[in-house]
N, C-alpha and C positions, 0 to 999 in steps of 0.2 A: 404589489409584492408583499407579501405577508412579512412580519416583523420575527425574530426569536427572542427568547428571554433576556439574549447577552445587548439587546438592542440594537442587531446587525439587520438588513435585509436576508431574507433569505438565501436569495443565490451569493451574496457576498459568504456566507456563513459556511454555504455549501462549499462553495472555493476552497475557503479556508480550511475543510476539514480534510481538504487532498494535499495543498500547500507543504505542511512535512511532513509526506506521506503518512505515517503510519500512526505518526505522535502527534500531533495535529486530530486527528480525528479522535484518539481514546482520549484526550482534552475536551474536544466537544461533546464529545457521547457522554462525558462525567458533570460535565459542566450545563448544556443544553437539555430541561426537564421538559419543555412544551411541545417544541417543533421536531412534530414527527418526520418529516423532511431532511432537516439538520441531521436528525438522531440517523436516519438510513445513510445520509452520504457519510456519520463518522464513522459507524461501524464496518461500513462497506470498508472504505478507507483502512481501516485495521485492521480485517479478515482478508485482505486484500494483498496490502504492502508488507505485513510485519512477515507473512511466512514464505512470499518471495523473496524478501530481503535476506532471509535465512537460511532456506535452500540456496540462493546465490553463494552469502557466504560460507557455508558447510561442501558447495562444491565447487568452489576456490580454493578452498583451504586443505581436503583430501586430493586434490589433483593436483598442484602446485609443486615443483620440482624442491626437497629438502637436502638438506647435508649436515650429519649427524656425525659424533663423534667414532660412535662406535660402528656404524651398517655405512659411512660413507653418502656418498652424491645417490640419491634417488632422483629420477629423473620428474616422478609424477605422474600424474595420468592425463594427458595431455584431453583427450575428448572432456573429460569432466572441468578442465578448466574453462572448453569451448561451450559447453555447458551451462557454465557459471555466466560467460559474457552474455548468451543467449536469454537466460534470464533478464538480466541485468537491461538488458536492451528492450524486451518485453516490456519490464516495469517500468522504463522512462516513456515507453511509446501508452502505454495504461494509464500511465501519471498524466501527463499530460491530455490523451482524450475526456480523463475523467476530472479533469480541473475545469476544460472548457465546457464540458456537459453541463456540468454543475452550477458553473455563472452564468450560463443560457438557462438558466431554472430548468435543466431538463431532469428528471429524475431516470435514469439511464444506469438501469440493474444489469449489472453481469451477470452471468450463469450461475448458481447455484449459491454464491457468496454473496449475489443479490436478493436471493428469496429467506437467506438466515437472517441480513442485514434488516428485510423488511421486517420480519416475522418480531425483530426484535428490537426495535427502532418503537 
C-alpha cells in the first residue's frame, strides 16, 4: 500500500478524507501534495458533501413551517421539507459507501464529480 506525504497508508488517508464529510477532505486536498489518490478522494469528498449539505440545508430551511410577527403561522412547504430529508438520507447512504470504498483502496468515482475530482486531484 503506497505511503502519503502526511505518513498515512493510503486507504487509511482515503477514509479519512470522507470521515467529516466535506471538511475532512478540503484538509486533505490542502495538506496532501503527492498522493494523487488521496488528492481524488479529498476533492471528491468536497465537491460532493459540501453542496449536499447545502441544498439540504437551504430546503429545510425555505419549507419549514415559520411564525412571524407581522404575516402570522406559515405553515411551509411541506414537500421541500421531505426534500431536505431525502437528501439528507442520500448523503449518509454516500458517506458511508464512500468511506468503505475508500479503505478497500478502491478508487470508486461518482458521476461527474468524479471526473472533476480526478481531472484535479
Amino acid at each position: 500500500m503506497a505511503k502519503t506525504s502526511m505518513n498515512l497508508d493510503e486507504n487509511i488517508a482515503g477514509f479519512l478524507c470522507y470521515l467529516g464529510i466535506w471538511l475532512t477532505g478540503i484538509i486533505f486536498f490542502l495538506m496532501e501534495k503527492e498522493n494523487k489518490t488521496v488528492r481524488f478522494h479529498a476533492l471528491q469528498s468536497f465537491l460532493t458533501f459540501l453542496p449536499l449539505m447545502i441544498l439540504a440545508w437551504v430546503f429545510g430551511w425555505i419549507g419549514a413551517p415559520k411564525w412571524s410577527w407581522y404575516t402570522g403561522y406559515d405553515p411551509g412547504i411541506v414537500a421541500l421539507v421531505y426534500l431536505s430529508w431525502i437528501i439528507w438520507v442520500v448523503t449518509v447512504i454516500l458517506w458511508i459507501v464512500l468511506m468503505i470504498k475508500a479503505y478497500q483502496g478502491e478508487k470508486f468515482k461518482l458521476p461527474l464529480i468524479g471526473d472533476i475530482a480526478e481531472k484535479h486531484a
